[in-house]
Backbone as numpy.savetxt, mean C-alpha at the origin, in Angstrom:
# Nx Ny Nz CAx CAy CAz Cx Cy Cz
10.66 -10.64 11.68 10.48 -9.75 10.56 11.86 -9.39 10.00
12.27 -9.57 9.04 13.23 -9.04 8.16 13.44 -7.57 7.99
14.66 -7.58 7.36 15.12 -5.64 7.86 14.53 -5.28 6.03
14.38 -6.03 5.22 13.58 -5.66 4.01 12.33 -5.20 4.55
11.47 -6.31 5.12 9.84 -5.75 5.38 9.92 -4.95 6.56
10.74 -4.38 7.47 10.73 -3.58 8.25 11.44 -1.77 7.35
12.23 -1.84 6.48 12.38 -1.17 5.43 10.99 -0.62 5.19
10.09 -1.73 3.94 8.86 -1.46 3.54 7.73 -0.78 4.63
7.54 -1.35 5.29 6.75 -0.91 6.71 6.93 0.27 6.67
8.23 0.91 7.04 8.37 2.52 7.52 8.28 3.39 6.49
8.32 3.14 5.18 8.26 3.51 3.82 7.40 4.08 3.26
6.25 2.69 3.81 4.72 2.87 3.20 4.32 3.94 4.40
4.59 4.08 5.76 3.99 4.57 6.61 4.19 6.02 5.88
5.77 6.33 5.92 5.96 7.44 5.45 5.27 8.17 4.44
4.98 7.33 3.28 4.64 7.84 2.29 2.93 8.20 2.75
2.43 7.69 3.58 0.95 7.92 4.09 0.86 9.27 4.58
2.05 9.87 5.42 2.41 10.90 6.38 2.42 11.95 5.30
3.05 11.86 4.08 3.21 12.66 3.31 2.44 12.73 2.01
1.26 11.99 1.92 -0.05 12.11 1.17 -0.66 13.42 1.87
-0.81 12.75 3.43 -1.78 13.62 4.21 -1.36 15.03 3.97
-0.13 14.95 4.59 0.57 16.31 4.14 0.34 17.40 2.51
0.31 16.72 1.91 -0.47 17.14 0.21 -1.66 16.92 0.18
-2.18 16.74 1.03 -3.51 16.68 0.57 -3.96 15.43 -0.57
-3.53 14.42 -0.53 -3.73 13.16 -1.58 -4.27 11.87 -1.33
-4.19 12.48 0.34 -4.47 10.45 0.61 -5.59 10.10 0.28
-6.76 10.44 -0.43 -8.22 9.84 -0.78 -7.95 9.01 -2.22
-6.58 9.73 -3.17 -6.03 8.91 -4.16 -4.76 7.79 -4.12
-4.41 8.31 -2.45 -3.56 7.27 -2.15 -4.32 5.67 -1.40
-5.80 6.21 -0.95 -6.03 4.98 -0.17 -6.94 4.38 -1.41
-7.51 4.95 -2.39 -8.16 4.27 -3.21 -7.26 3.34 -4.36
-5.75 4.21 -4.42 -4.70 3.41 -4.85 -4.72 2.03 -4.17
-4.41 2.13 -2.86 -3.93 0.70 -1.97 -5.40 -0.44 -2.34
-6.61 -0.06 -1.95 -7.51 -0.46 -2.11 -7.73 -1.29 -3.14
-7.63 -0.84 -4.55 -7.45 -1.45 -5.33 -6.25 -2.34 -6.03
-5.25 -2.08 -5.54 -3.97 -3.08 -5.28 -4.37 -4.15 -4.48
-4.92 -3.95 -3.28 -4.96 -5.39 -2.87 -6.15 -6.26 -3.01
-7.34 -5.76 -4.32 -8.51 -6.22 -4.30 -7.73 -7.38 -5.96
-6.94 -6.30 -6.43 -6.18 -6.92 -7.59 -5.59 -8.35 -7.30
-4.48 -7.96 -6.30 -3.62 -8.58 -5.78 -4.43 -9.99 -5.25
-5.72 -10.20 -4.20 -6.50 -10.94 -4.26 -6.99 -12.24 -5.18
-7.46 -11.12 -6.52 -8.10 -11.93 -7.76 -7.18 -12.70 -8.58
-5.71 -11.82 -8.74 -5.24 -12.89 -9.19 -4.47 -14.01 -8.37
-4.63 -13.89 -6.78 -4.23 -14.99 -6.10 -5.34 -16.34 -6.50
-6.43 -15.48 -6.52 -7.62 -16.34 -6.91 -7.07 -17.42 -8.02
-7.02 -16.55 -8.87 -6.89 -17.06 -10.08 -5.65 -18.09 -10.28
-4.94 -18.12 -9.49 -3.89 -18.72 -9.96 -3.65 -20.01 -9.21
-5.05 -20.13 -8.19 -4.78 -21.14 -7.10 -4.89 -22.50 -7.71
């Protein structure tokens, strides 16, 4: 693993830690959710 995606890793974790903390993560996981349903379709699409 690279010190970029080990960067990202602790980043995203963080930022999870500190949804919870605000009270947000139901708009943070429906965020991710739909990023990677996106992220998906246009893999689809482009195959």
């Amino acid at each position: 693993m690279s010190l970029k995606s080990k960067i990202y890793k602790v980043l995203r974790i963080w930022n999870d830690v500190d949804a919870v903390r605000k009270g947000k993560i139901s708009k943070r996981i429906g965020r991710r959710i739909s990023g990677r349903i996106a992220g998906k379709t246009i893999n689809k699409l482009f195959k």
